[in-house]
N, CA and C of each residue as an Amber inpcrd file, in Angstrom:
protein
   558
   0.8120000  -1.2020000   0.0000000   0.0000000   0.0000000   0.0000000
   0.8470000   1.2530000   0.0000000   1.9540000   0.7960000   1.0500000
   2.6800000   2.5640000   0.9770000   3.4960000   2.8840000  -0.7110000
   3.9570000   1.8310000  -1.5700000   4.2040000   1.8920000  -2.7840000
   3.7040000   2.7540000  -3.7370000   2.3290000   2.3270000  -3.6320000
   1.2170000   3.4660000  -4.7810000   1.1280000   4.5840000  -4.2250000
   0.8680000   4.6880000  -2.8810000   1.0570000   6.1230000  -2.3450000
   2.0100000   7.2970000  -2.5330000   3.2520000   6.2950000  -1.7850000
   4.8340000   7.2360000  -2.3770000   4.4510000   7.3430000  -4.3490000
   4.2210000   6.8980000  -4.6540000   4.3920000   6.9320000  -6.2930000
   3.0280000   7.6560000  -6.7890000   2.4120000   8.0940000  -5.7900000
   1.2130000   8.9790000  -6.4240000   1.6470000  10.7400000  -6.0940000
   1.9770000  10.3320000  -4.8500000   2.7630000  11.7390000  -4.5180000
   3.6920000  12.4210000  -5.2100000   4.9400000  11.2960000  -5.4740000
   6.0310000  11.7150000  -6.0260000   5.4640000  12.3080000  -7.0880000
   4.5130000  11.4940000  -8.4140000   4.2920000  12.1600000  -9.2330000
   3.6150000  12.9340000  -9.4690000   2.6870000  13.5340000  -8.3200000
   2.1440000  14.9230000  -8.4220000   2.6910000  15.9900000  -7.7530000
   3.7860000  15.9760000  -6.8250000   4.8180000  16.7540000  -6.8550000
   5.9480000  17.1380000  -8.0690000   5.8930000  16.0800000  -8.8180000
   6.4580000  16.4010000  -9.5560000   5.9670000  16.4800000 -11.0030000
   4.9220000  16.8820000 -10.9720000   3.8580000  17.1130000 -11.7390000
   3.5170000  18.2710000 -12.2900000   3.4560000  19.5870000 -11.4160000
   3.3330000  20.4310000 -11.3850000   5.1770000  21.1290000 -12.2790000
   5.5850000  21.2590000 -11.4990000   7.3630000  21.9440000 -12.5630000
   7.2960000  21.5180000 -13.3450000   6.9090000  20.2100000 -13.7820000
   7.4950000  19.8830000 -15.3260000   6.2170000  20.1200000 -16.3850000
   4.8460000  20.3400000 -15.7900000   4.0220000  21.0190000 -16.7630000
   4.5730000  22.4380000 -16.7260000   5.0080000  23.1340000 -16.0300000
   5.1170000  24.7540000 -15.6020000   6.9060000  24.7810000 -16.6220000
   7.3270000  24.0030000 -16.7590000   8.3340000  24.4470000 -17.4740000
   8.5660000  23.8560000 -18.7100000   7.2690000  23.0630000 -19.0600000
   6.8140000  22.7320000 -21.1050000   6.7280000  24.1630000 -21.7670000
   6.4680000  25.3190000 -21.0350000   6.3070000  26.3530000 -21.9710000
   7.3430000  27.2380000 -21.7920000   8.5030000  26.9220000 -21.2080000
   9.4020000  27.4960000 -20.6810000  10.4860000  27.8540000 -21.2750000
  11.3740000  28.2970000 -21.8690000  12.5690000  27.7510000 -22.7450000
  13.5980000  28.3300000 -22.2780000  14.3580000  27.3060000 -22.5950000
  15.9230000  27.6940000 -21.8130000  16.3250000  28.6780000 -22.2060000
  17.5790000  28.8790000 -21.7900000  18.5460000  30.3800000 -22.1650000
  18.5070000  29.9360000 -24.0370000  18.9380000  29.1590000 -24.7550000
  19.7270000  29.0960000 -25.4080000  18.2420000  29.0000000 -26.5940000
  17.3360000  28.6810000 -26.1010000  16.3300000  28.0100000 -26.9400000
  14.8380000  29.5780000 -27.4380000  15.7280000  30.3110000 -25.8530000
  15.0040000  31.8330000 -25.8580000  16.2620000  32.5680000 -27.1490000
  17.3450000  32.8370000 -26.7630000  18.3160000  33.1640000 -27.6830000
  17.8620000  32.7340000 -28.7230000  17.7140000  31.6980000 -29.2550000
  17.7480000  31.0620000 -30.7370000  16.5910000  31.6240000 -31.4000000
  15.1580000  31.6470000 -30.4160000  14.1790000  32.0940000 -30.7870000
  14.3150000  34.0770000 -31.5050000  14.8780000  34.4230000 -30.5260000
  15.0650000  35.8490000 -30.6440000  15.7740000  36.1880000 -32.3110000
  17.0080000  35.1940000 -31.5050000  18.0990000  35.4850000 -33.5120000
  16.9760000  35.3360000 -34.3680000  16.2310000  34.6390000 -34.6330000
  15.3400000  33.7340000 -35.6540000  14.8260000  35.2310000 -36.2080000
  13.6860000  36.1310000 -35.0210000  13.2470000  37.3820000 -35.3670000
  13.8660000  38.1400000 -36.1700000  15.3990000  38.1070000 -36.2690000
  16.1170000  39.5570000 -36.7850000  16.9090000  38.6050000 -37.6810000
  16.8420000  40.1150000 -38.6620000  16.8900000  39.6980000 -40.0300000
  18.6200000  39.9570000 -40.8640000  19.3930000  38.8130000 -40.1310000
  20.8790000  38.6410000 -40.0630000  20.5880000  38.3480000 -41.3270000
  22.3280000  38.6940000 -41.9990000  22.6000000  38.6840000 -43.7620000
  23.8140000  38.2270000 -44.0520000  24.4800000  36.7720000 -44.1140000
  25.5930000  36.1830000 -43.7480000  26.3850000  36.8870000 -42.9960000
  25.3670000  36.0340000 -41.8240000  25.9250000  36.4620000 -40.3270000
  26.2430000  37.1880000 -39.6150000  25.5050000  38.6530000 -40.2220000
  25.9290000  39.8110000 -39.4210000  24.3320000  40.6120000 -39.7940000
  23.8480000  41.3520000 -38.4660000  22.7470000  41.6630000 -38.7370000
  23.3260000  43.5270000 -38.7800000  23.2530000  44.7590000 -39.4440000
  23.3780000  45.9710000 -39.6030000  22.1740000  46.7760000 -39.7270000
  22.6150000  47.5490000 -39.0910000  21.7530000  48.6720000 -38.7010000
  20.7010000  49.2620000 -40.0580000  21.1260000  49.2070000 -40.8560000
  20.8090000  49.4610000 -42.3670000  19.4620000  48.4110000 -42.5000000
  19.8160000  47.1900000 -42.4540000  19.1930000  46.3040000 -42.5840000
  17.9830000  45.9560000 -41.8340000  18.0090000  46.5150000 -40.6370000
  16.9890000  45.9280000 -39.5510000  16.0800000  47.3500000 -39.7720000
  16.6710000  48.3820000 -40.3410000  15.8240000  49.5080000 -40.3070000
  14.5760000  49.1360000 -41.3310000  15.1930000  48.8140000 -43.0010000
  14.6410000  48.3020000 -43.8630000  13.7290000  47.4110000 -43.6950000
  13.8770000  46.5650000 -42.7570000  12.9530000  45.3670000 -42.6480000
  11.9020000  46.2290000 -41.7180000  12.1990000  47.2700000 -40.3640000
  11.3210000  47.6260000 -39.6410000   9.9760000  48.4510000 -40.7680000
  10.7700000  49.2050000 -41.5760000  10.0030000  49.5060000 -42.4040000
   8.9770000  48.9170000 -43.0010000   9.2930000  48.2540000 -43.4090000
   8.4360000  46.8360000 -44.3530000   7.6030000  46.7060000 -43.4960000
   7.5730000  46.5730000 -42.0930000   6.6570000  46.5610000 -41.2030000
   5.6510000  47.1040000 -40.7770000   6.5310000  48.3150000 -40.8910000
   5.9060000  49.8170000 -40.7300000   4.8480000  50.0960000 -41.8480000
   4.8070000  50.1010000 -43.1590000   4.4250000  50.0170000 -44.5350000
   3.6420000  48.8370000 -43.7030000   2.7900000  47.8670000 -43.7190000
   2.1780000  46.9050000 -43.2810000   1.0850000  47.2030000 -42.5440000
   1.3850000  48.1340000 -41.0630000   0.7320000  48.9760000 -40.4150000
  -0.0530000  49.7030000 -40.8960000   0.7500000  50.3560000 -41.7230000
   0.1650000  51.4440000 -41.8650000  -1.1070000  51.6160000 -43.2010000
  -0.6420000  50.6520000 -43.9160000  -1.6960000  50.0590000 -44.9800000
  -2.6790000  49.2960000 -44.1260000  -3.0470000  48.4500000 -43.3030000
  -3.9590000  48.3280000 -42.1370000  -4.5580000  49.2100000 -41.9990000
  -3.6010000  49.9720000 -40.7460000  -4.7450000  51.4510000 -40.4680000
  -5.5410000  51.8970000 -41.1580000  -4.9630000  52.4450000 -43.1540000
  -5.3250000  53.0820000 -43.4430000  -6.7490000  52.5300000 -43.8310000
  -6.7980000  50.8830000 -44.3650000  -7.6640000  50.4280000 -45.2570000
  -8.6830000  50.5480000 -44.1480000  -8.7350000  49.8250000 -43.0680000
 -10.1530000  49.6010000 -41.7490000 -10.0990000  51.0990000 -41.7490000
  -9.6860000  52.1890000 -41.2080000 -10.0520000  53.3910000 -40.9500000
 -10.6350000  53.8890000 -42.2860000 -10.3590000  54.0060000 -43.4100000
 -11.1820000  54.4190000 -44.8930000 -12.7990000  53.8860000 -44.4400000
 -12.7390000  52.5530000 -43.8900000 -14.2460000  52.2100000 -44.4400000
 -14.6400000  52.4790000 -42.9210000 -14.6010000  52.4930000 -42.1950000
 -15.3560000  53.3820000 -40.7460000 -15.4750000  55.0260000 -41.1920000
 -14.4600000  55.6120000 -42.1760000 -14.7390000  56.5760000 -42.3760000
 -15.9870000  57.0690000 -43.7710000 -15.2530000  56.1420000 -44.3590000
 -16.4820000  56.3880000 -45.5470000 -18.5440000  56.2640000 -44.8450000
 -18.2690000  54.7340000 -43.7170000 -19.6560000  54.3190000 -42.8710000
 -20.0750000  55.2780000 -42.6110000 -18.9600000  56.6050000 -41.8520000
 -19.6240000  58.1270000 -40.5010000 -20.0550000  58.6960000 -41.9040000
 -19.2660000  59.1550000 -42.9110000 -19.8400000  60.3200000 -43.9690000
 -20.9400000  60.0220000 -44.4230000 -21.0770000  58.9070000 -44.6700000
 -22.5390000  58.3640000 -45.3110000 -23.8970000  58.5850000 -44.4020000
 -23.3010000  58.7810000 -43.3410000 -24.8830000  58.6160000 -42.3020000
 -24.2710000  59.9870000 -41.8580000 -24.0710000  60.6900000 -42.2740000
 -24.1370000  62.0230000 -42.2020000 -23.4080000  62.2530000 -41.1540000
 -22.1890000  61.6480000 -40.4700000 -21.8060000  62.0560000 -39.3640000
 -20.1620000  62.2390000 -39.4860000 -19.9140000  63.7430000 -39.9930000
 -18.7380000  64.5430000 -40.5000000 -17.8050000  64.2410000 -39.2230000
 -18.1180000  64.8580000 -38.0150000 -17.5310000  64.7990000 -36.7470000
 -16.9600000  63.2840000 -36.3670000 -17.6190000  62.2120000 -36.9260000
 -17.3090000  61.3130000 -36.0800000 -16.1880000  60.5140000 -37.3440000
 -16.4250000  61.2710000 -38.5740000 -15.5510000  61.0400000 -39.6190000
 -14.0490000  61.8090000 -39.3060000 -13.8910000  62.9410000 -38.9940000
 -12.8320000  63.2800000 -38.4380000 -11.9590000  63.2010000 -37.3120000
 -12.6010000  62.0900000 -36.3490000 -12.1310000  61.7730000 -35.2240000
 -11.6970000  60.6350000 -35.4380000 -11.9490000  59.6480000 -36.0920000
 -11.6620000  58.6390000 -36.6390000 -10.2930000  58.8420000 -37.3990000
 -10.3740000  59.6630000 -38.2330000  -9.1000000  60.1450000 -39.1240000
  -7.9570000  60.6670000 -37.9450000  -8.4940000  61.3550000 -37.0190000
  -7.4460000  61.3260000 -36.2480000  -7.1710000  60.3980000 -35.4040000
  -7.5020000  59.4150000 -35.1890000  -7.2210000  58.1580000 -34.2290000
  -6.0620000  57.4680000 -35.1740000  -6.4360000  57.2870000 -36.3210000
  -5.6750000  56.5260000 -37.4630000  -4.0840000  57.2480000 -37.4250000
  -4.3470000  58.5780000 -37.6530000  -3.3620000  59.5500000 -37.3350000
  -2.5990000  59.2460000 -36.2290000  -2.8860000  59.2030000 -35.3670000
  -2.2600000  58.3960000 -33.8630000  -1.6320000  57.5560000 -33.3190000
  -2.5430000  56.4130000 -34.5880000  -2.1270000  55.4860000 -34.3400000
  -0.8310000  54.9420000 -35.6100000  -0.8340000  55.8630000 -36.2520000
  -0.0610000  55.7030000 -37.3270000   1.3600000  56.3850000 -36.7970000
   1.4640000  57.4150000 -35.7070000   2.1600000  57.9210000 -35.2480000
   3.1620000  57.3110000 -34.0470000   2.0510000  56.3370000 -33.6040000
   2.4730000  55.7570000 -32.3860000   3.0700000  54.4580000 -32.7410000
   3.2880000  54.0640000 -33.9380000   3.9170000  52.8400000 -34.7670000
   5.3790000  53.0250000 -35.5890000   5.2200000  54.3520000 -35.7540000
   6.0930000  54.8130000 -35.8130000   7.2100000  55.0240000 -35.0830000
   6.7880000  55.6870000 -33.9070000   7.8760000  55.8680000 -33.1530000
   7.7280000  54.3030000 -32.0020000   7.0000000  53.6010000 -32.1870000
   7.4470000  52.1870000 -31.9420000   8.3590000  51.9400000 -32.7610000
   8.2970000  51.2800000 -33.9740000   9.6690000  51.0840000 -34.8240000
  10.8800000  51.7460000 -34.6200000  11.1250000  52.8460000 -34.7560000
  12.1230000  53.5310000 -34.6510000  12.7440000  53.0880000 -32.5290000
  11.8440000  53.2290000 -31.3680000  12.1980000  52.9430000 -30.4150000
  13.0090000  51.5320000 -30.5060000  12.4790000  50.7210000 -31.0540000
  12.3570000  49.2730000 -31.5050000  14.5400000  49.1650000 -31.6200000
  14.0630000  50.0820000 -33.1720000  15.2800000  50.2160000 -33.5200000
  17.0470000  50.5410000 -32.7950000  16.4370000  51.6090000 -32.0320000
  17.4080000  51.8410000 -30.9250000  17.6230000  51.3240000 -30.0840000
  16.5450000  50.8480000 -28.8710000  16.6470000  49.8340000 -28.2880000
  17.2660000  48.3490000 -28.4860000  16.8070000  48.3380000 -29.5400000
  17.8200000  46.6370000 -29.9710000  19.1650000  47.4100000 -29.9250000
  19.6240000  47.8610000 -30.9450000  21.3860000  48.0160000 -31.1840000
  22.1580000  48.9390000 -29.7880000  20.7470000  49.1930000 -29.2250000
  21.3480000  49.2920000 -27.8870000  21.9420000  47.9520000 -27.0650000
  21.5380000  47.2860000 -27.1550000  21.3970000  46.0440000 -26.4670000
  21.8290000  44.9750000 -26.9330000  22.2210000  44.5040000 -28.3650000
  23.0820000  43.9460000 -29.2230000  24.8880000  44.3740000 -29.3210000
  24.3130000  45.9200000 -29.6750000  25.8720000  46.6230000 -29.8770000
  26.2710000  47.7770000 -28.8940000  26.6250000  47.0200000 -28.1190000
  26.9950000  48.4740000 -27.2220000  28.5910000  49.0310000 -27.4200000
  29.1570000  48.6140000 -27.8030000  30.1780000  49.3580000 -28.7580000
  29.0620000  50.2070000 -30.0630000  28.4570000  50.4160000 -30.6560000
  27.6960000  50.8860000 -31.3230000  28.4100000  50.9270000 -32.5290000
  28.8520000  49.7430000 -32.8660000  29.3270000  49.4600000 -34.1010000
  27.8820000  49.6330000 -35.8370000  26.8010000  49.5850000 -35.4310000
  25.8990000  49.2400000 -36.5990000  25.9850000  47.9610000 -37.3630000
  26.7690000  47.1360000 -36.8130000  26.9860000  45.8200000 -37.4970000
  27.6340000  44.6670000 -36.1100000  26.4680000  43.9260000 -36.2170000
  26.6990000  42.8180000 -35.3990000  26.7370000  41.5570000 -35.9340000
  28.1280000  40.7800000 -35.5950000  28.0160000  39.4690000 -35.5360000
  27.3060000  38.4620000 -34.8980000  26.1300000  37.5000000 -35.5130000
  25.4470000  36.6590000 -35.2420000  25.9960000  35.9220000 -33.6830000
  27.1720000  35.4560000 -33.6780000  28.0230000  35.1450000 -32.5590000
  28.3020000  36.4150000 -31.4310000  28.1180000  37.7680000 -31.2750000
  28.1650000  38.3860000 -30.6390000  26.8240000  38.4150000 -29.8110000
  25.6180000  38.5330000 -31.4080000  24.2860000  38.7400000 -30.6930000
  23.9630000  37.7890000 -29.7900000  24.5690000  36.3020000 -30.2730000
  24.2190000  35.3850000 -29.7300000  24.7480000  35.3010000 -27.9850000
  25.4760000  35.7130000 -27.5530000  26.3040000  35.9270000 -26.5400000
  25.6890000  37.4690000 -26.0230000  25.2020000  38.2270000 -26.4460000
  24.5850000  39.4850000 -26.0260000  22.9640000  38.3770000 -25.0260000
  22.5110000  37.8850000 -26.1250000  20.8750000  37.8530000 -25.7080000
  21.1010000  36.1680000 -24.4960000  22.3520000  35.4630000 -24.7350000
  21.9040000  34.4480000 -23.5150000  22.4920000  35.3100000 -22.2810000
  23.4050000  36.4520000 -21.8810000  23.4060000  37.3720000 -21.0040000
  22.3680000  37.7140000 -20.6690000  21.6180000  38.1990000 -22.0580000
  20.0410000  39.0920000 -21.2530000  19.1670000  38.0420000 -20.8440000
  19.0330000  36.6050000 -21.3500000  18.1790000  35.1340000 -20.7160000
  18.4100000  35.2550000 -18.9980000  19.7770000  35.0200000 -19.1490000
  20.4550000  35.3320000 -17.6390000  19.8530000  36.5570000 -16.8780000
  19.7890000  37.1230000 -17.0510000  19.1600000  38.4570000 -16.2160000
  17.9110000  38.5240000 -16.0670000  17.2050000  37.7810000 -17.3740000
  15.7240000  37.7160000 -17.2440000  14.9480000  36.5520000 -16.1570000
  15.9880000  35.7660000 -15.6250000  15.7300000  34.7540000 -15.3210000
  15.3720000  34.7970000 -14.1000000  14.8280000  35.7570000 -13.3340000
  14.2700000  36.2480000 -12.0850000  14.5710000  35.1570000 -10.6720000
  14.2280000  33.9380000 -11.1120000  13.9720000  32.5100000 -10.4240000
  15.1910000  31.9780000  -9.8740000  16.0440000  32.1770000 -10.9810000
  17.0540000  31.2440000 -11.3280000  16.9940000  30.0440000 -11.5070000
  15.9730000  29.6670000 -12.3270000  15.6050000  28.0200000 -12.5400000
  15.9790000  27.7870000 -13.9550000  17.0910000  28.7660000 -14.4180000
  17.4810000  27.9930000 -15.4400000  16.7530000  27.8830000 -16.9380000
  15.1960000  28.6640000 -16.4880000  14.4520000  28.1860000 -18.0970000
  13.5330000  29.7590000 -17.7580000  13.0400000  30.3600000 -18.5750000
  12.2850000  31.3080000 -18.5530000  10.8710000  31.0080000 -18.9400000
  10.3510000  31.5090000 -17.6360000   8.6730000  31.3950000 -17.8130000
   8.1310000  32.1830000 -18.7680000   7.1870000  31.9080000 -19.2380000
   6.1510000  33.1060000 -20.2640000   6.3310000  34.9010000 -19.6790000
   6.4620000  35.1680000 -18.2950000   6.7740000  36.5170000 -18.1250000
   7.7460000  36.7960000 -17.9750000   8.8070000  36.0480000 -17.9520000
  10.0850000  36.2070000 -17.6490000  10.8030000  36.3290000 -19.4480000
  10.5490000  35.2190000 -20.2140000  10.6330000  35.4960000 -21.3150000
  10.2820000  36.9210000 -22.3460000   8.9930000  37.8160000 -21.7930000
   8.3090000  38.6550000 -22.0980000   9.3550000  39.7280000 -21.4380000
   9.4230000  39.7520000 -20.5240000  10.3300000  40.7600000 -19.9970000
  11.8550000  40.9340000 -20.6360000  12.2450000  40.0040000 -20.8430000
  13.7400000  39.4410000 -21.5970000  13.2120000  40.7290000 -23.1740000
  12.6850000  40.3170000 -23.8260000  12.5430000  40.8420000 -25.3840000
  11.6210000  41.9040000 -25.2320000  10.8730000  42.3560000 -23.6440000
  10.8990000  44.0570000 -23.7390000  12.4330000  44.6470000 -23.8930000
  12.9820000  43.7160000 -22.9320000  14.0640000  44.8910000 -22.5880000
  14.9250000  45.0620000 -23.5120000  15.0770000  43.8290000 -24.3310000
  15.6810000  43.8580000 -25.3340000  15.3960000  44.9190000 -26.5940000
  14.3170000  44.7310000 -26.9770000  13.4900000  46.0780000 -27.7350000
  13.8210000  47.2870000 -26.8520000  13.7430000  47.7370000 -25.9710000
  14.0960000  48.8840000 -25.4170000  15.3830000  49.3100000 -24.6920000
  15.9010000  48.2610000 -25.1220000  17.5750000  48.5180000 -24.5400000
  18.1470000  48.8830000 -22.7700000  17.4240000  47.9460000 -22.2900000
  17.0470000  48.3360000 -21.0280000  18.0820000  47.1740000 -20.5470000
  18.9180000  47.4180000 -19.4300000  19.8580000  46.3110000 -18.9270000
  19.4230000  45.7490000 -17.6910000  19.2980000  44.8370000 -17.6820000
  18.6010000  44.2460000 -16.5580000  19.1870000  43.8880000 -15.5590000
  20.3610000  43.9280000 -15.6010000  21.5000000  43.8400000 -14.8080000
  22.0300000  45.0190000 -13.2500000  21.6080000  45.8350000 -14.0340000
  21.3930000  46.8900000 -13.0500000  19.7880000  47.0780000 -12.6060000
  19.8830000  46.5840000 -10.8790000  18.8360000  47.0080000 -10.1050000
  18.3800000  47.5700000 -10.2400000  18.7390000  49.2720000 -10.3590000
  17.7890000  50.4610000 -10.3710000  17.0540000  50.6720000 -11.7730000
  17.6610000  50.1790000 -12.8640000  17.1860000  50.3230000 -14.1400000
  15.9800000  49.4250000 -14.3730000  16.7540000  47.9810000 -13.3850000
  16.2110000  46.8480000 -13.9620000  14.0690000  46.8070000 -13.4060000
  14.6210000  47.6610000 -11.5170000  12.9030000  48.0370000 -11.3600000
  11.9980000  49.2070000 -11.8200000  12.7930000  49.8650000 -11.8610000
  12.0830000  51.3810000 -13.0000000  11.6560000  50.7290000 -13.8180000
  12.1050000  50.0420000 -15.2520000  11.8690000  48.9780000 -15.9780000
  10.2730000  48.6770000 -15.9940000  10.4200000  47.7570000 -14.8900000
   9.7480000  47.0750000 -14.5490000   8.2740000  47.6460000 -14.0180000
   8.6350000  48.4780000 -12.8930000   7.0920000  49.4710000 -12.6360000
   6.5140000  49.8150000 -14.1950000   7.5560000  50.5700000 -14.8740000
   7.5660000  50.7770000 -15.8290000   6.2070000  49.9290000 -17.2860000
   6.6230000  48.8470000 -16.8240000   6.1140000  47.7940000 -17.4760000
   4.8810000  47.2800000 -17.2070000   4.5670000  47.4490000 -15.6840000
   3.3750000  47.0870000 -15.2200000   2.4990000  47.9940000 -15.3060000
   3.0180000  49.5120000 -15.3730000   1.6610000  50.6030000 -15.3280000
   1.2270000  50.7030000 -17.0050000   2.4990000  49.9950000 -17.9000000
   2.0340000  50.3300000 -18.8090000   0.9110000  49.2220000 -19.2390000
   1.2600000  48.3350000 -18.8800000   0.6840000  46.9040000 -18.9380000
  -1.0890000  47.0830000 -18.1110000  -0.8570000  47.5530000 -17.2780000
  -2.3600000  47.5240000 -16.0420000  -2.9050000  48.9110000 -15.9000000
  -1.9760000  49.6820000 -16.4120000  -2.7440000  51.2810000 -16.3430000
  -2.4770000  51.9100000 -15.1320000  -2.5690000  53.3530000 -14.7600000
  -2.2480000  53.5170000 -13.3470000  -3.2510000  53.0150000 -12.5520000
  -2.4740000  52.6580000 -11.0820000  -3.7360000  52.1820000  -9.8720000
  -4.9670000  53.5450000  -9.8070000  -5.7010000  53.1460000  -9.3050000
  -6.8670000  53.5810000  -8.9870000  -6.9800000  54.4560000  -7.2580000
């Protein structure tokens, strides 16, 4: 009897971590994921290059915006409602603005955080050694594998060039992250 017992326990003690770290990925497997995103060109990703591609992105957006905002706008003019046609146009405006200077933040932030010599040209093997540093820092736990928020936090900071390494940066950051995330308290 005590057999099935110990062996029911064990495996629901140990049940729990190893579902909690199927979605988890190691340093190297978060790294790999990240390189995959950026758009290296035998083996060196440049500043030139990642701009171009942000673009392409940007161009993407912004053909979005424009097409859904045209036909909410064309919907207000038709039912006679000028005002709610120009507020609309400016939301699009906004939001076309605010994608913008996402990309471009985007932009700095990475080669912040890739190249801090600020060379404009990084070796695949550098980045690679840049971002399992930032795994390391993201790794709050120290368990070795990054959870879904821990991972999330890793490739903010990375996008925003934020070092996680340093305490004071690393919780500014972070408040940072949550008010933007939850809005201010109430």
């Amino acid at each position: 009897m005590r057999l099935p017992v110990a062996f029911i326990l064990a495996a629901m003690t140990m049940y729990g971590p190893a579902v909690a770290r199927s979605d988890a990925p190691s340093y190297e497997e978060w790294t790999n994921a990240m390189l995959a995103k950026l758009p290296f060109e035998a083996g060196v990703l440049t500043r030139q290059r990642y701009r171009a591609s942000g673009q392409v992105y940007l161009r993407g957006l912004i053909d979005f915006y424009e097409a859904v905002g045209a036909r909410k706008i064309d919907n207000a003019r038709a039912r006679g409602r000028f005002l709610a046609a120009r507020e609309i146009r400016r939301r699009i405006d906004s939001q076309i603005a605010a994608a913008t200077r996402y990309v471009g933040d985007t932009e700095r932030g990475l080669f912040l955080s890739l190249d801090p010599a600020g060379s404009n040209s990084i070796p695949i093997s550098d980045a690679r050694e840049q971002l399992m540093q930032m795994a390391g820092r993201a790794d709050f736990n120290r368990n070795g594998v990054l959870e879904p928020i821990e991972a999330d936090v890793g490739e903010a900071a990375l996008a925003s060039g934020v070092d996680l390494g340093d305490k004071m940066t690393r919780d500014a950051f972070l408040h940072d992250l949550d008010r933007s995330a939850f809005g201010p308290p109430d």
